[in-house]
C-alpha positions in Angstrom: -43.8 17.2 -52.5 -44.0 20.7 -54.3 -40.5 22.1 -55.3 -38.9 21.0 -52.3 -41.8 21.4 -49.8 -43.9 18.9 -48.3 -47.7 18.8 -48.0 -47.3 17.1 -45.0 -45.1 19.6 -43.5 -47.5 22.6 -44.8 -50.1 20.5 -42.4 -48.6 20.1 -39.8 -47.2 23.6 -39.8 -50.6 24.8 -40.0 -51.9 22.5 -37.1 -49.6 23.8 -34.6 -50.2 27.9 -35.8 -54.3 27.0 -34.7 -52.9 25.2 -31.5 -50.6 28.3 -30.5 -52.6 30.4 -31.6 -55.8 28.9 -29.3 -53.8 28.9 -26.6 -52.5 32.6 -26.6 -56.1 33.9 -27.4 -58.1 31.9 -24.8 -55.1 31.6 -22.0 -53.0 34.1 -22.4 -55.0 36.9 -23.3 -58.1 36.2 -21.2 -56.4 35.7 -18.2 -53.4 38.8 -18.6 -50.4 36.7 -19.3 -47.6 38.0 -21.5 -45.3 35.8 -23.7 -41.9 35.8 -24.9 -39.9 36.7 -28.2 -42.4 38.7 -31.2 -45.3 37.0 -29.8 -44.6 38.8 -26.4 -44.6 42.0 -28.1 -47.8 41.7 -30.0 -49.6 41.1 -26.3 -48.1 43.7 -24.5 -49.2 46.3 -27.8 -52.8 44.6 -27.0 -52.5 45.3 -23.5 -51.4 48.2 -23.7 -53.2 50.0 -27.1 -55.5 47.4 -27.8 -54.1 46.6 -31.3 -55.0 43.2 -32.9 -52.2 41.1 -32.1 -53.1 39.2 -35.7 -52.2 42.6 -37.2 -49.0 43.4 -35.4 -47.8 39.9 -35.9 -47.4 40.5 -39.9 -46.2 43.7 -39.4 -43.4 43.3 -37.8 -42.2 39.7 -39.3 -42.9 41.3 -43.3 -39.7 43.1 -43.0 -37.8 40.2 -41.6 -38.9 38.3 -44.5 -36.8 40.4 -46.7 -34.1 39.8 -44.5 -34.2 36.8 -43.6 -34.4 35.1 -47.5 -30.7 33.7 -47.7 -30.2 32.9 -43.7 -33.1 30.7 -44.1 -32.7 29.3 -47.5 -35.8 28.8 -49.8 -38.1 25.5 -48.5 -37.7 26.8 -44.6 -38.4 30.6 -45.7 -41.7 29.8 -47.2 -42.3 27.1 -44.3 -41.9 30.3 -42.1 -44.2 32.3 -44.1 -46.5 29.5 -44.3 -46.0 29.7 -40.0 -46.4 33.7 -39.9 -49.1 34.1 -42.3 -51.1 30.8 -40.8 -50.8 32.0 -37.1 -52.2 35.5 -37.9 -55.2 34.4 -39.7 -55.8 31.6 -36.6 -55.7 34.7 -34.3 -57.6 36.7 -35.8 -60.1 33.8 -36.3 -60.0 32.7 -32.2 -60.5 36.4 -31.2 -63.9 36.4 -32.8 -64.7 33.3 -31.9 -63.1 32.8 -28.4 -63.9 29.7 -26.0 -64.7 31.2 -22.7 -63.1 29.5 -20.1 -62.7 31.6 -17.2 -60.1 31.0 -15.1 -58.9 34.1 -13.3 -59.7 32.7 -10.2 -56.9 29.5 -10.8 -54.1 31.1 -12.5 -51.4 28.3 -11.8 -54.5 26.3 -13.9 -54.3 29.4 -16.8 -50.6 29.2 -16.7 -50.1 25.5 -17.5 -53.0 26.0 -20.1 -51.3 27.9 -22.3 -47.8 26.8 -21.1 -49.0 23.3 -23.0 -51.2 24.8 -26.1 -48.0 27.0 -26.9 -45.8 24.1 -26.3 -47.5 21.8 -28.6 -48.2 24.2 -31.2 -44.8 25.3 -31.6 -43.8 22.0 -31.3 -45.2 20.9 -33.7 -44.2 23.5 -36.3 -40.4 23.5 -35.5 -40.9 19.5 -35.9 -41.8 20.4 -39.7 -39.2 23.0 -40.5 -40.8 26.1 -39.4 -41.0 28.7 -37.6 -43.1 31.7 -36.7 -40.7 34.5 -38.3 -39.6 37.0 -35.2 -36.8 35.8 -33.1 -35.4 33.3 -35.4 -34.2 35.2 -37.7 -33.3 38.3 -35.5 -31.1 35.4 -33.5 -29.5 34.3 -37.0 -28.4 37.7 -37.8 -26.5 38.1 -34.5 -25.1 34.7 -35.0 -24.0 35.6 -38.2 -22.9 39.5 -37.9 -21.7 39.2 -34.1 -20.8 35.4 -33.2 -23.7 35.2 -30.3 -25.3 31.5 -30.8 -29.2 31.3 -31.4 -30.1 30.4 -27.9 -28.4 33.3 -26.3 -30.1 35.8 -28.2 -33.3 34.5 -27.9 -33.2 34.2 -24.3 -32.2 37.8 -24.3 -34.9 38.7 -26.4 -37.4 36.7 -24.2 -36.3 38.3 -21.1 -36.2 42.1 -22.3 -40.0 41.7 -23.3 -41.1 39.7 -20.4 -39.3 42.1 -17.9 -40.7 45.3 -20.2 -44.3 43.5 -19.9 -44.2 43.3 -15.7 -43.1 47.1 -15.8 -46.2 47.8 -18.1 -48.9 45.7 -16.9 -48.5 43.2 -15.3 -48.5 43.0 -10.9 -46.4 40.9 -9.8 -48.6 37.8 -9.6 -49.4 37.7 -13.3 -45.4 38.2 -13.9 -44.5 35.0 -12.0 -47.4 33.3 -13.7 -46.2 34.2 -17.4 -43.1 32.8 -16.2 -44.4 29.5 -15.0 -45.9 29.5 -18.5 -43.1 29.9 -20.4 -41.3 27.1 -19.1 -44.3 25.0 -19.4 -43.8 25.9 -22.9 -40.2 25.5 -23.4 -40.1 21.6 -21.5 -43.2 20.8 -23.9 -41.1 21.9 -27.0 -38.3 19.9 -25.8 -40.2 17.0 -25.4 -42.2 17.7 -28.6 -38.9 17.8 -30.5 -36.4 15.1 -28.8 -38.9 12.9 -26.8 -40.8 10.4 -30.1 -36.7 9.6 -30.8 -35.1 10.1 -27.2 -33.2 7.1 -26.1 -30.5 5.9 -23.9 -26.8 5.8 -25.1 -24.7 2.6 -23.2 -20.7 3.0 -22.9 -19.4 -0.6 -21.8 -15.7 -1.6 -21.1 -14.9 -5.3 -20.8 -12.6 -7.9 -20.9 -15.6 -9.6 -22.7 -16.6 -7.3 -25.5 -16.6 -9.5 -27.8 -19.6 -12.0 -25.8 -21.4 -8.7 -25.0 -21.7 -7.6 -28.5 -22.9 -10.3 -30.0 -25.2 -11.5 -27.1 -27.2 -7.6 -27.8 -26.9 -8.3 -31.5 -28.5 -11.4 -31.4 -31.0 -11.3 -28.3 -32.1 -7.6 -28.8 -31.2 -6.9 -32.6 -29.3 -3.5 -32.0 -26.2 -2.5 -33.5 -22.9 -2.1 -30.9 -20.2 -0.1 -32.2 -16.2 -0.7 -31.6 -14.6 2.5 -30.2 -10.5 2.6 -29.0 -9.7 3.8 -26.2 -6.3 3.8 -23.9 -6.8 3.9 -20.0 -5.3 6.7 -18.5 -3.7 5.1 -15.7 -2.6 1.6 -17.3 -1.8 3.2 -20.6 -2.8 -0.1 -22.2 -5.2 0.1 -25.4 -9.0 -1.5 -24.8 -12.2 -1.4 -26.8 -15.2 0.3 -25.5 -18.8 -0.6 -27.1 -21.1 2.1 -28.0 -25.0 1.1 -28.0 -28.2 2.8 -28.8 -31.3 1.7 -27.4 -35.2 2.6 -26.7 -35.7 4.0 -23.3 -37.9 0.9 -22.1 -34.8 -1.7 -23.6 -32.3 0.1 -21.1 -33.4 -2.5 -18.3 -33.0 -5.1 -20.9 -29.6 -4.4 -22.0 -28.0 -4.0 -18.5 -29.7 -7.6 -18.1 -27.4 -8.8 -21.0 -23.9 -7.2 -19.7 -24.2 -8.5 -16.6 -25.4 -11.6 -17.3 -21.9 -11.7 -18.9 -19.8 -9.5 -17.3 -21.2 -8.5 -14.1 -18.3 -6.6 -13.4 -18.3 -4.3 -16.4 -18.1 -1.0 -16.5 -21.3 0.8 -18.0 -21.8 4.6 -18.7 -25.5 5.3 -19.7 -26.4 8.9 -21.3 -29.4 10.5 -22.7 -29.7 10.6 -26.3 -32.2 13.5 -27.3 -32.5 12.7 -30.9 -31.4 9.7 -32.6 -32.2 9.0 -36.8 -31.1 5.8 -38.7 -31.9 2.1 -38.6 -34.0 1.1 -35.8 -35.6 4.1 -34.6 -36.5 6.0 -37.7 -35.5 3.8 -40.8 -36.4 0.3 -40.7 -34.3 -2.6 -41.8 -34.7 -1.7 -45.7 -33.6 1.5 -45.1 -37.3 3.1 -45.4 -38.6 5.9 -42.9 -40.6 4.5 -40.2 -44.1 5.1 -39.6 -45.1 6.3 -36.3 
């Protein structure tokens, strides 16, 4: 670690700026499909002017920078410049050394393509605490200055330069194809950001808590947590248990209720992101390798 940053996270960040940018050059670009947010804007200047997108990309995150010091606070500022800087020098890199892979003649094929490389790149660097400049910051002004949350802007950001793109250069083919792409892209940054730690969340009410709880304690070595609650009807006061598990223990831990209760009430919920003992730290307390 290096005042505060990680050399792992400098990696990693670095990886996913050569897989986005891959993806834009050879899918994106060879094949006419625009892209949301800053990175939409440096393809439709490219389309349009034929300006290196590598070039337009600093050009118009360097002034951010200077705004976007205190939002961002030092370690993710430099993670972002470590993000903007990295993914301009991979693009300018993949432009002069492109992989031809032609596929204008199977665009849902194209779409996907880069749908997944830009997924998995950015994945990868908002996994390690950065970004790539552009929208971020833009959406953490308006949060800040006009109340809007992050993922409002952003989505209005995306849809002003996609909709400027199809009125541009794209037909309308290569419109509903960037669109397919972008989605692509947004499940796989879902998944690359909740999915390693998603899990199921179990709300049980019983007249056998007590049995339940221990019998998941001791035959599946999870923690169960006491909540009180009051039915709404009844008005009487009850315990509900709260449990965590993996997504493949689910089965498992209906197996146990019912087994003693098999007429106990269970909720179960996604859990997108879950941190502590038994999914990131182990039972000393130390991060988990995965």
């Amino acid at each position: 670690m290096l005042n505060g940053l990680k050399l792992s996270n400098i990696f990693f960040i670095l990886l996913g700026s050569a897989i986005f940018a891959f993806g834009l050059v050879n899918f994106n670009m060879q094949n006419n499909l625009a892209e949301g947010g800053f990175t939409g804007i440096t393809l439709l200047l490219y389309f349009l002017f034929t300006i290196d997108p590598s070039i337009t990309n600093l050009v118009l995150n360097i002034p951010l920078f200077f705004v976007g010091w205190k939002l961002l606070g030092r370690t993710s500022f430099f993670y972002t410049m470590i993000g903007v800087f990295s993914l301009s020098l991979f693009l300018w890199i993949f432009q002069r050394y492109p992989v031809e892979m032609p596929l204008t003649d199977d665009m849902t094929l194209a779409a996907l393509f880069a749908g997944v490389f830009i997924g998995i790149g950015l994945g990868i660097i908002f996994r390690n605490g950065g970004t790539t400049g552009g929208v971020d910051i833009i959406a953490r002004l308006v949060q800040k200055y006009i109340g809007w949350n992050m993922g409002k802007t952003m989505f209005l950001f995306d849809l002003v330069v996609i909709t400027l793109s199809w009125l541009l250069y794209l037909n309308y083919k290569e419109a509903m194809y960037t669109l397919v792409a972008v989605f692509v892209a947004a499940r796989v940054i879902d998944f690359m950001q909740e999915g390693a730690y998603s899990a199921r969340g179990a709300t049980i009410i019983s007249s056998r808590n007590d049995e339940i709880a221990e019998k998941i304690m001791k035959e599946m070595d999870r923690g169960v947590t006491i909540l009180k609650g009051q039915g709404s009807f009844s008005k009487k006061d009850l315990d509900i248990l709260y449990c965590v598990v993996s997504r493949n223990e689910i089965f498992r831990l209906k197996q146990v209720i019912t087994s003693i209760d098999p007429h106990a009430f269970v909720a179960v919920s996604d859990v997108h992101d879950v941190l502590g003992e038994g999914f990131t730290l182990d039972e000393n307390k130390m991060p988990i390798e995965r």
